[in-house]
N, C-alpha and C positions, 0 to 999 in steps of 0.2 A: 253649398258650393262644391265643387268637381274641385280633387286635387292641382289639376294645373290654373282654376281663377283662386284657391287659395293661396299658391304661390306667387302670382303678380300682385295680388291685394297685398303680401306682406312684403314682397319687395319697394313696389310704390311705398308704402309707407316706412320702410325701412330709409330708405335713399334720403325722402323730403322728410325726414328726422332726421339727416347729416352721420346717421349710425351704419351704414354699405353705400356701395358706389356698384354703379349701376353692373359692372363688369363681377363683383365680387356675389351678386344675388346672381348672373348669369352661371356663374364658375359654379355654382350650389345644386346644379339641375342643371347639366348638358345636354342631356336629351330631349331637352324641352328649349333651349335656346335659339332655334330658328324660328319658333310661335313667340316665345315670351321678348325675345328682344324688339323687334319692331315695337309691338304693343306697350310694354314699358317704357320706350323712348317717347312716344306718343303721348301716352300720360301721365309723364314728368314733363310734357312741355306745356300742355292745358295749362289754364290759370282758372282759378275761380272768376267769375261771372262779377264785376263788381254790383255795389248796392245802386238798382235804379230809380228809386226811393225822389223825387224831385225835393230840395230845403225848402225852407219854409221862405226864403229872402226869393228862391227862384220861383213859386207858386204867387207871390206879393207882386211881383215883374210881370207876370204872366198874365195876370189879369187888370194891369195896371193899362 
């Protein structure tokens, strides 16, 4: 990785560990805050994808 994706990579994960806030990984690297800010807000609002996995109660319905 390029020094500016391994600074979002450790901000993201800094933030959603509760250890920086999103302004304080900005304050760290200013001259990169008109690229990195957008993108970090961006992928601190993602969610993981949940499990689409069907239970085993809803596959029994389904074929029922």
């Amino acid at each position: 990785m390029n020094r500016f994706e391994d600074i979002l990579a450790e901000c993201i994960d800094e933030v959603r560990a509760g250890k920086a806030g999103i302004e304080d990984c900005l304050g760290r690297s200013p001259s990169m805050r008109g690229q990195l800010e957008p993108l970090l807000r961006i992928a601190l609002e993602m969610r993981e994808a949940p499990d689409g996995t069907p239970s085993p109660a809803f596959k029994m319905e389904a074929r029922a």
